[in-house]
N, C-alpha and C positions, 0 to 999 in steps of 0.2 A: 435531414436531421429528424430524429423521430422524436415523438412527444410523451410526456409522462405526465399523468393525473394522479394528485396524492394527494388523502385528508391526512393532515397532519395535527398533534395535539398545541394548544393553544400556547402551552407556555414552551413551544419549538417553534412557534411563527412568534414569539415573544424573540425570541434568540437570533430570528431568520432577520424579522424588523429592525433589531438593534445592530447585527450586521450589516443591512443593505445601507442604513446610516451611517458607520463607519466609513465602508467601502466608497461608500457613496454612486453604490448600481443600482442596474432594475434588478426586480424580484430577479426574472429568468437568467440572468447574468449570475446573479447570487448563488442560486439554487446549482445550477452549473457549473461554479466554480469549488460548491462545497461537495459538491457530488464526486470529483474530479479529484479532489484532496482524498476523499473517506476512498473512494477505490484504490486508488495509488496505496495508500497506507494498506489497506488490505491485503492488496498481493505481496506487499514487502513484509508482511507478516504470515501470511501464507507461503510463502517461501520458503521465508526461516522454518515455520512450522516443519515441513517437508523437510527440509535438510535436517535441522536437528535430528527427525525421527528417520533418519536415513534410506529416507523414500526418494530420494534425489540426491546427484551430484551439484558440484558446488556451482559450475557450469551453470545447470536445469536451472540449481534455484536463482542467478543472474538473471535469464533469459527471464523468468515469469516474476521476478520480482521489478522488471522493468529499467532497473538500475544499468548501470556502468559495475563491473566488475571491482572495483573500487569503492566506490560507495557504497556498493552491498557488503564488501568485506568489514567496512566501517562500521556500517548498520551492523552488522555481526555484533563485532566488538562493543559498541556503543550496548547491545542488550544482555553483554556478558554472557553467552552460550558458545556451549563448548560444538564445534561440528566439525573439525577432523578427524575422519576413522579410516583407517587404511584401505578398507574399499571403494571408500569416496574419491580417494584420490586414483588410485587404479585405475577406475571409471575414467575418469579424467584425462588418464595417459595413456587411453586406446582409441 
């Protein structure tokens, strides 16, 4: 497992503290699990990003959005974006 050193501003170790109390983990736990969340969301928006602008099939963006083919369809739907375009699908059927 590799290591990460990061100054972070005060009122984000304010947010990080008030988490590890909820959660009630260590810091490293903490920090690893919110790290873990913000990546994940990234690529599912990076995905979409891609697809909407028809740099990917609907396929690609599954695979790097990390999802089930299903819940990224949702995830689609859920942010109201139009991404079928007849070459996308093509793509899809070769």
């Amino acid at each position: 497992m590799g290591v990460i050193s990061a100054r972070i501003p005060e009122d984000l170790e304010k947010e990080l503290e008030e988490y590890i109390k909820e959660e009630k983990v260590e810091k490293s736990v903490a920090v690893r699990k919110l790290l873990s969340t913000a990546i994940a969301e990234w690529r599912r928006d990076r995905a979409l990003k891609l697809l909407s602008d028809g740099k990917v099939s609907f396929l690609k963006a599954v695979e790097i959005s990390g999802l089930d083919a299903w819940s990224f369809a949702e995830f689609i739907e859920e942010k109201k974006i139009p991404w079928i375009k007849t070459e996308n699908v093509l793509k899809d059927l070769e």
